[in-house]
N, C-alpha and C positions, 0 to 999 in steps of 0.2 A: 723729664723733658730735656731736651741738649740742641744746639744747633743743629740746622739740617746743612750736609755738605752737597754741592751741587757738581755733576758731571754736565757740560755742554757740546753738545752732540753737533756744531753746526760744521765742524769739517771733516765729518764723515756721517751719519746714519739722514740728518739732517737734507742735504743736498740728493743723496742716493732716493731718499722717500721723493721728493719733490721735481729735481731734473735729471731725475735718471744717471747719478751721479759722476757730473763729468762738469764739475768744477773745475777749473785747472790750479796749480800749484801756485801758478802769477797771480790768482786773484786772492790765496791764501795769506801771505807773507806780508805785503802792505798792512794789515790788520793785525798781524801778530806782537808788537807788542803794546799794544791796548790789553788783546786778549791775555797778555801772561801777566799783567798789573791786575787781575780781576780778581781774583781768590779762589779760583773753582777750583776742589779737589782735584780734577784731572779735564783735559779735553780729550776725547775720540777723535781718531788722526785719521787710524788706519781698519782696514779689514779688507775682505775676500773682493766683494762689487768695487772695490774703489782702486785695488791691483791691478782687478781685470781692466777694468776701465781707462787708471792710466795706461797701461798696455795697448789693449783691443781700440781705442777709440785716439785718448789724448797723445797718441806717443812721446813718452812721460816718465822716464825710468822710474818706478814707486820708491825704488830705495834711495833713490837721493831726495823724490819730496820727503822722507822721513828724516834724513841726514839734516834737509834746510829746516823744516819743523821743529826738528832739535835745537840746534841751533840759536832760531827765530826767538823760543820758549825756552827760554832756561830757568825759570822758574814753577814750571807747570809739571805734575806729570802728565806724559801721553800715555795713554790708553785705546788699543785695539783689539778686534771682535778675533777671535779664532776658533774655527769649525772645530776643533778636537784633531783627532784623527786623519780625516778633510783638508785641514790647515784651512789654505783660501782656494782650493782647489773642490773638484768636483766627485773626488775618488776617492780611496782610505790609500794612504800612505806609507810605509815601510816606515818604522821607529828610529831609523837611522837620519830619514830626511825630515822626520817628524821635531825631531830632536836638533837637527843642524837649525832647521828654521827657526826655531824660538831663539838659538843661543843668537843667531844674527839677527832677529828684532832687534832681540832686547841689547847686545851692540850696538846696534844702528840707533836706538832711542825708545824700545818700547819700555816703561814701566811696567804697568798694569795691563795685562792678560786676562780678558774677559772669555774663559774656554765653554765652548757648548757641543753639546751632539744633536743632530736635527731630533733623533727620537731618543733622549735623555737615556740612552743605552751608556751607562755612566763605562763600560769597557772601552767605548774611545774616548774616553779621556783621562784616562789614567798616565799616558806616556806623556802627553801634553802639560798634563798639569803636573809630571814630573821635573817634566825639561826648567818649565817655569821655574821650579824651586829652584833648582839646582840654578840658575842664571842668578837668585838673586833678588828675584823682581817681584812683585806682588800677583800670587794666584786666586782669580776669582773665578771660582765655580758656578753657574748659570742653569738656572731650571727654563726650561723651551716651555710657555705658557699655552695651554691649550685648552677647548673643553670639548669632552667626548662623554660616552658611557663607561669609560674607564679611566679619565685625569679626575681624580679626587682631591682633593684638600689632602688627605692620610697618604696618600701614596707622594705629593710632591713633600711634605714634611720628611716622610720616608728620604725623597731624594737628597735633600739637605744633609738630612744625616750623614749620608752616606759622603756628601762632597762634605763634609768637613772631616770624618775620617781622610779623606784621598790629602785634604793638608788645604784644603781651603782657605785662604786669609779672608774672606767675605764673601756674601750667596748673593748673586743677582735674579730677584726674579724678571726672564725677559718676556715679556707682551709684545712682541712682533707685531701680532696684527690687530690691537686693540679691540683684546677680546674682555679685557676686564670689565667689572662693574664696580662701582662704589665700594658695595656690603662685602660683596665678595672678595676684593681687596683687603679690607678691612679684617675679614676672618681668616684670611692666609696669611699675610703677614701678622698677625695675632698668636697664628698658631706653629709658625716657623720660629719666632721669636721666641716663644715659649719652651721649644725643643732645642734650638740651635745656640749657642753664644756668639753668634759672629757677626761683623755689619752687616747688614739686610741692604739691600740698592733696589731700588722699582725705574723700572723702561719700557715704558708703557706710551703706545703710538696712539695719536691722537684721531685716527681714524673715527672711529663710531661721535665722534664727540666726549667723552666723557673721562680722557686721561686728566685731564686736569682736577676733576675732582676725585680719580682714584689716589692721586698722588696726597692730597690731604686726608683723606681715612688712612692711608697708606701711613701717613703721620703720626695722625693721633693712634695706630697701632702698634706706632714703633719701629718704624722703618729709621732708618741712618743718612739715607743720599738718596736723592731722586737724579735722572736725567732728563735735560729739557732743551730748547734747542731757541739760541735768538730770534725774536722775532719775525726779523723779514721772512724766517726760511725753517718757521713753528708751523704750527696747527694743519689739518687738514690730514694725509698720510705720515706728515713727523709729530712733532714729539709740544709737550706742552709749550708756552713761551715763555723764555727763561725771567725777562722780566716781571712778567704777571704770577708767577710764584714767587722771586724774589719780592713783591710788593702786598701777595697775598699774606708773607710770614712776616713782615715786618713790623717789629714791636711787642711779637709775640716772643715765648723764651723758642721759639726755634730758630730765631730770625736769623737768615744765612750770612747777615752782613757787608752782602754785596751791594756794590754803590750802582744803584738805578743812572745815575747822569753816564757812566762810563757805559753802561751796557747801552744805554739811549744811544752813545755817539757809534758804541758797535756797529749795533742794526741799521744806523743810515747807511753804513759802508757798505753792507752785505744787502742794504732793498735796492744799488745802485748798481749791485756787482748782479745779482741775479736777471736785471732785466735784460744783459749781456746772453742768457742762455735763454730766452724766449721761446727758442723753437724745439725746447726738452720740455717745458710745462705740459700740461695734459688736466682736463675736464676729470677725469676720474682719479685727483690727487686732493680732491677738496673732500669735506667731512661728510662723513656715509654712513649711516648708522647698520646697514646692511652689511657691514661685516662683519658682526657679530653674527650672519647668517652665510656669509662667502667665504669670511676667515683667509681672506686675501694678505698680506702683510703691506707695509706703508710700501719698502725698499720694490717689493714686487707688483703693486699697483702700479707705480709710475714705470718701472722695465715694462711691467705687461701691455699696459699701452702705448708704447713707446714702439715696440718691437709689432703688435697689430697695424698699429699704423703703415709700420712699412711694408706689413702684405696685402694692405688694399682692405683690410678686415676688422679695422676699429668699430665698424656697427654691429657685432659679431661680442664684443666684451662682455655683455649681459647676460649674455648665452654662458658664454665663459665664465663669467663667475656663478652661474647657477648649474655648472656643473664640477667647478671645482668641490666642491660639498661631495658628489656622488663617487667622484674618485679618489677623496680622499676614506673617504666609507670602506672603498674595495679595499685599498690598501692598508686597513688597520688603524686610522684614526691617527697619521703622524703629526705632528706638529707643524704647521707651515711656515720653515724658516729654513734658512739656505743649508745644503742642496735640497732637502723636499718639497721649497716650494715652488722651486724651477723643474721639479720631476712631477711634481703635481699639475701644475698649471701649464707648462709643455704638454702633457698628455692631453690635458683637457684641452686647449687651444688645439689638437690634432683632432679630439672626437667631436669637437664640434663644427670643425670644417673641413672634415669628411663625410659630414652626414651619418657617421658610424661609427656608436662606441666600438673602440679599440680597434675601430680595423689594421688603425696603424700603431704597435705599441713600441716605445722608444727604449731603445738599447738601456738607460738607466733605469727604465720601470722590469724592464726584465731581470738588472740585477739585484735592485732591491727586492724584489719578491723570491730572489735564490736567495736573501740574506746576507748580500755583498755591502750592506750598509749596516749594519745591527737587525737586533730583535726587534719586531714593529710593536707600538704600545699593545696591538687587540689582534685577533686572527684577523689573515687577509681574505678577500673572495676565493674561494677554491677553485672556481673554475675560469674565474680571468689568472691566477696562478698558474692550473695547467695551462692555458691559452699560450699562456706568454712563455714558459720555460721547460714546459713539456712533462718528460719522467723526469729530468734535471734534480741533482742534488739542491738540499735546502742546508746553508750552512748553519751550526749550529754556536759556532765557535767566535770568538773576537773575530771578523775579518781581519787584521792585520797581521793574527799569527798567520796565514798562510801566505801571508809575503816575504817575500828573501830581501835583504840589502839592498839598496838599488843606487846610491848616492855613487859608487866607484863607475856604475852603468851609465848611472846621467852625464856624469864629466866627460865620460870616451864620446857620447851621443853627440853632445853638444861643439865640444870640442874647443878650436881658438877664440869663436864666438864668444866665449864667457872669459873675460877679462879678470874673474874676482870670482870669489862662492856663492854671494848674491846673485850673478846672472844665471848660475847655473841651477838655483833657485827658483829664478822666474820661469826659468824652459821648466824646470821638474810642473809646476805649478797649471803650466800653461805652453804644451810644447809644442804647438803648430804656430800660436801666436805668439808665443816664446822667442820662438826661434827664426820668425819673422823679425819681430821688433828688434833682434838682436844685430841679424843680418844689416836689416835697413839703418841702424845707429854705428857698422863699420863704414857701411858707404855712403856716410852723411845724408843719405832719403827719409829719413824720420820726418813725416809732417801730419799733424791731427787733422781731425776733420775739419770743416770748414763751420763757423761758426755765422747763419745766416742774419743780414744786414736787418732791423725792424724799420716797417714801412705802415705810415699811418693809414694808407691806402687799402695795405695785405688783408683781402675777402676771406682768405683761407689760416689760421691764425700759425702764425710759425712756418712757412713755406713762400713767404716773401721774397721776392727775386730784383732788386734796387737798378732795374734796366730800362731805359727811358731813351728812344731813337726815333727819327724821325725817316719818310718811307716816300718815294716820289713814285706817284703812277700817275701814266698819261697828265702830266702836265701839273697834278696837284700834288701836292706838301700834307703827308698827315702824321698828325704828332701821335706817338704810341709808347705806353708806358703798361709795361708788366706789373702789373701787380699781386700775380699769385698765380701757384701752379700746383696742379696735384694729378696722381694718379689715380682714374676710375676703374680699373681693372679691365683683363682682355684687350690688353692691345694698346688702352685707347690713355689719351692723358689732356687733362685738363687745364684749359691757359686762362686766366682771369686779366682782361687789362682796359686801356682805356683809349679812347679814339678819339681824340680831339677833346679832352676831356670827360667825354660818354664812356659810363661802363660798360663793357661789352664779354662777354665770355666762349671762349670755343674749345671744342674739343676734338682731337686728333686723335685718327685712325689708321693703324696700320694698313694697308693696301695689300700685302702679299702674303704669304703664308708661314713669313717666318716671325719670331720673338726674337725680339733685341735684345732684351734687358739681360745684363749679369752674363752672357754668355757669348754672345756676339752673334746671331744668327742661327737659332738653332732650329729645324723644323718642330711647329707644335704637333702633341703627341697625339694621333686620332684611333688606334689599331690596342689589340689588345697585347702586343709582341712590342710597344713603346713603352720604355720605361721613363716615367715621370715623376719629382720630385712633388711630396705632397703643400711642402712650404718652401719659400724662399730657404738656402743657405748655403754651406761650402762643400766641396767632394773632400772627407775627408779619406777615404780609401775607396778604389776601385778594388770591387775582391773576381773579376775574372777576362781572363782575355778573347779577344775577337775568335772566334772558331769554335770556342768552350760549348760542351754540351752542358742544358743546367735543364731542370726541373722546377715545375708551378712551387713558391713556397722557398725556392731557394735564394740565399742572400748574393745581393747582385753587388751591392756598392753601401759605402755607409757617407751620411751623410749630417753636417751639423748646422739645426737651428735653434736659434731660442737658447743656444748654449747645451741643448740637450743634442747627445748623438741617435740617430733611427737607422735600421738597415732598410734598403730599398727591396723589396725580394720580386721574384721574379711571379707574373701570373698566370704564364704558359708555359708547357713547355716546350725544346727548342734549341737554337744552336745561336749564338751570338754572332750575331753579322756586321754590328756597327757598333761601334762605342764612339761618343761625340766628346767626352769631358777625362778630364786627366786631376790630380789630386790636386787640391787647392783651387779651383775654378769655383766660381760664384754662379750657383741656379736657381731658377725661379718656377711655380709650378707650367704646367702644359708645356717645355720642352724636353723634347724626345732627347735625352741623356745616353742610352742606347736603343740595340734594335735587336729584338728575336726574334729569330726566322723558325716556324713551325713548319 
């Protein structure tokens, strides 16, 4: 028996599960050093959601919240998640930027390198977990926890092996979407440990209810470190609470040694700080035992509802997770952790409101089924395969050998905009909002979203609008206070307030036949020569111009939601007569984006 060493996940995996991770940096740094007096093996800083996030939402350069985290912590290591091959991006990457990236983490402050592949294709992560050595820093190899008819106990053991050949300093096993069970726990880390000599780590999301008691068989079988996440911002979609296991081992010989009075004064800080992000919580971030049956993951529960909400389609999630199961069936059984769980659960969030598996399949499910992402664990559907890619080559090889260099390519791309390697980093990473964010921080426009005011009043929970004015007709005074707004869809949008202090609700209707939202007027789509955006998102390429002659089937415009890119294709055929939208423009469904004339 030996002490357990504890990783706490509350400033990165923690917040991501819970408010859709858009914590900001200002509410990090006041707390930090309590948090580096604590004794935890390492904290979780950094990863993929929380780049994006600084970027896309908080406008937040991520490498300087790592530079101040550093700083903040000089006693801790940091510790971040990295996709392998992936990095924090959505693609496989050239070995060259694969390799730039780690060596600047681990400059900027990263320690420990937690590397994974979404379908534990151990070929991306060989150059990953090479960079790591060579930096210096601690490589830890990560098994993506699953169950199918082909994740066995034997085959992840297998896995182990294998990452401690690549030079592994320790194996993580990671439970994304708290799929463990007690026993089962128990006999994998029993049976890795018996094969492997390396510290074993268990992260295992609290979803179904039951990580907290995997995490103790996980113990008595030999496990090294567990991760857990403080209190206010535990259980439900994250991760055990770090307390309640520090108080479960205590006195026993595992006992972590960590002082419960200092964690107490953590968590008041961080149940103070969260109430701050109110209108990111979500009904479907609490404890679900059905994911052992949706295999949702914590980080993608709260994006998933998060991002439904804003297409008017949160009563729609149930659907969506009862068909996340069916598509991850076609596609071979991948493990649902990022990027498959955003190609998973994009696709599905498309076939269920369209009414039509796959009518629309998204540019990333067509390349994982060409094999643009690795080997998938189990054969895919053959004929959503042909569907999607045709006679299309199926690659058989690492994806990233068939990339060239591209680091000399990003720098010319990007250009004066990247001040430093890091910015040029962020565009490789992320190069529409790259080079946004980049743009907006030369001409001092950088501002995050708006973080809405909490109203004891707010009928709709998180959509609070703190507006309170008074209205003279024909002669009378009546006092009115907003107290909540939402959109019901088609048009219309929903105001919740109060009229002299009566609660009153109404809902507004479009009048004309155009759509406002996201585009500025655009006629809605009634013909079958309208082309229409099936979700909300952004134009990221127009692929033809006004006069083009094009064909039913042919790709019109590519378009990004949910993080996932889909091509728009055309359903007639015909001659382009109208194009309404230009690259970068925000759409939403039923506007007419173009027009073909048959």
């Amino acid at each position: 028996m030996k002490k357990i060493e504890v990783t706490d996940v509350i400033l990165r995996d923690a917040h991501q599960s819970l408010i859709a991770t858009r914590m900001r940096t200002e509410d990090m740094l006041p707390i930090c050093d309590k948090l580096d007096k604590v004794g935890y093996w390492s904290l979780e800083v950094w990863g993929g959601a929380t780049f994006d996030a600084c970027v896309r939402f908080l406008k937040e350069d991520p490498w300087q919240r790592l530079r101040d985290l550093r700083q903040a912590l000089p006693n801790t290591r940091l510790q971040m998640l990295l996709r392998g091959q992936n990095l924090l991006g959505y693609r496989h990457y050239a070995d060259d930027v694969v390799r730039a990236f780690v060596g600047k983490a681990a400059e900027n402050g990263i320690d420990v390198f937690r590397v994974f592949d979404a379908l534990n294709d151990l070929r991306n992560l060989e150059t990953a977990m090479s960079a790591v050595k060579d930096s210096g820093k601690h490589a830890q190899g990560t098994l993506s926890y699953t169950t199918s008819p082909v994740h066995t106990p034997e085959r992840f053991v297998s896995l182990a092996k294998s990452l401690r050949e690549m030079g592994a300093d320790s194996i993580a096993i990671k439970d994304m979407a708290g799929l463990l069970a007690p026993y089962p726990t128990y006999d994998l880390v029993k049976a890795i440990k018996a094969e492997v000599d390396l510290p074993l780590v268990i992260h295992s999301h609290a979803t179904s209810g039951l990580a907290a008691q995997c995490q103790i068989k996980a113990i008595e079988a030999g496990v090294d470190r567990i991760d857990t996440a403080i209190s206010s911002f535990a259980n439900g979609t994250s991760h055990p609470a770090t307390e309640a296991q520090v108080a479960m081992l205590r006195g026993t010989p595992w006992d972590t040694g960590l002082d419960l009075h200092l964690l107490t004064e953590i968590a008041d800080y961080f149940r103070d700080v969260r109430k701050k992000y109110h209108q990111f919580e979500s009904e479907f971030t609490r404890e679900d035992v059905m994911v052992q049956v949706s295999q949702v993951p914590g980080g993608m529960m709260s994006n998933l509802a998060n991002q439904l909400k804003e297409q008017n389609a949160l009563d729609r999630i149930r659907d969506v997770f009862d068909e996340i199961p069916r598509v991850r069936e076609d596609l071979g059984y991948p493990p649902l952790v990022t990027p498959t769980s955003q190609i998973v659960g994009t696709q599905a969030v498309y076939n269920v409101l369209a009414g039509e598996r796959y009518k629309t399949i998204t540019n990333e499910v067509k390349r994982y089924l060409s094999g643009g992402y690795g080997q998938p664990p189990a054969k895919v559907n053959a004929d959503l395969q042909k569907r999607a890619i045709g006679n299309g080559e199926v690659m058989d090889c690492r994806p990233a050998d068939l990339l060239v260099p591209e680091l000399t390519k990003l720098r010319a791309e990007i250009g004066d905009l990247a001040s430093c390697e890091e910015d040029v980093l962020t565009y490789a990473m992320f190069p529409d909002l790259g080079r946004e964010f980049l743009q907006q921080r030369k001409e001092g426009t950088l501002k995050p979203e708006p973080l809405l005011p909490a109203s004891e009043n707010t009928v709709r929970q998180n959509e609070a609008v703190a507006t309170e004015f008074k209205v003279d007709v024909h002669g009378e005074t009546y006092e009115i206070a907003i107290t909540g707004v939402g959109d019901v869809g088609g048009g219309k949008r929903k105001v919740y307030l109060s009229l002299d202090g009566m609660p009153e609700e109404v809902t507004f209707e479009a009048l004309n036949e155009y759509v406002n939202q996201g585009g500025g007027g655009r006629q809605k789509a009634t013909e079958p020569g309208h082309v229409s955006p099936p979700l909300p998102g952004n134009v990221v390429d127009v692929l033809v111009n006004t006069g083009d002659k094009v064909t039913s089937g042919q790709a019109l415009m590519v378009i990004e939601a949910m993080k996932m890119e889909t091509e728009l294709l055309a359903k007639i055929d015909g001659t382009i007569s109208e194009i309404n939208v230009a690259k970068g423009d925000r759409v939403t469904p039923g506007e007419v984006l173009m027009t073909i004339t048959s």
